[in-house]
N, C-alpha and C positions, 0 to 999 in steps of 0.2 A: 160458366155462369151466363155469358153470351147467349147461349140457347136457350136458355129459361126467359131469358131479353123477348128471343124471336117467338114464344109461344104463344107468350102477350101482345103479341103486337099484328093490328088488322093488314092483310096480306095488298099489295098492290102492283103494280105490271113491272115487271123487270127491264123486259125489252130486248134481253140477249139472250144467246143460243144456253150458256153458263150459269145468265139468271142475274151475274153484277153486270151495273153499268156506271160509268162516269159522264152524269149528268153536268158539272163542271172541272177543272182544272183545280185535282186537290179530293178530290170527293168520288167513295165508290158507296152503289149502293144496291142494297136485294132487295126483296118485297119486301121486308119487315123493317130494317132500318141502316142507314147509313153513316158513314165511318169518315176521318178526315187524316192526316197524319199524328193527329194527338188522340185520336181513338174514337169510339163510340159517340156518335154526334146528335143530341135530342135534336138540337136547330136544325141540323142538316136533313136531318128527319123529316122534321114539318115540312121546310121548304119544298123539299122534290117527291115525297109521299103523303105528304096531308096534315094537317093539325093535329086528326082523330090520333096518327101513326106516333105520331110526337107524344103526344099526352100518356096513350098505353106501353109507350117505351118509358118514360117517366115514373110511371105506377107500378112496373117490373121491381122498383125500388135499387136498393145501394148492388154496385155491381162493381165489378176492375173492368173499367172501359178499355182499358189499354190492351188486354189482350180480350180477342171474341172470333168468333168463328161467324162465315156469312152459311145462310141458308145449302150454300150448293157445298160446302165442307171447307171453303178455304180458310183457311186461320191464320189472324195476323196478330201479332207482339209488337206492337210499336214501340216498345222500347227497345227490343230489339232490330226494327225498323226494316223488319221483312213479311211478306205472305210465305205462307209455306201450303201445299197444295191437300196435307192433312194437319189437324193438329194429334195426332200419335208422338209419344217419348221412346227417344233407342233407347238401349241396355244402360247408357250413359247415364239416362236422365235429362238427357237434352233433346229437344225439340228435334224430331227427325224426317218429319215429310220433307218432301221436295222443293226448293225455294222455286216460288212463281213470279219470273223475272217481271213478269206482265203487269200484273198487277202494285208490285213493289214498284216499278216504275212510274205508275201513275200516283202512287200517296208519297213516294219519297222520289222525286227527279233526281237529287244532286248527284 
């Protein structure tokens, strides 16, 4: 439902080779919009991509913030409090991409 998020939402400079960046401590973000450790973040949005990005992330309407996928395919489950490098399901039914230490380090330090 995240990607229906980023369809809506007016594109703005990334700044890295990947496309996220961490504009501050706590916070990654694509061109379309940005995320915190409790998920999908309108504030966070406006702040580091503009008002306009805020508001059409807003108007996407009701969504599970918690899990979403960033423009470049990473997917994060904060409730499970990891990125993983796809969001594809193994035979399990559980979440199987690749955990991306990288990024998990920046939304979740401890």
């Amino acid at each position: 439902m995240a990607l229906l998020a980023m369809l809506f939402v007016a594109p703005a400079s990334a700044g890295s080779p990947d496309g996220l960046l961490s504009p501050e401590k706590g916070v990654l973000c694509d061109r379309y919009m940005c995320a915190s450790n409790k998920g999908v973040s309108p504030v966070q949005t406006g702040k580091h991509l503009g008002k306009k990005a805020e508001i059409k992330l807003f108007l996407t309407g009701a969504f599970d913030r918690t899990e979403f996928t960033f423009a470049n395919g990473v997917f994060c489950d904060v409730k499970e409090r990891l990125y993983r490098e796809g969001r594809y399901f193994g035979n399990d039914g559980r979440q199987s991409g690749t955990i991306s230490g990288k990024y998990t380090r920046i939304l979740f330090p401890e």
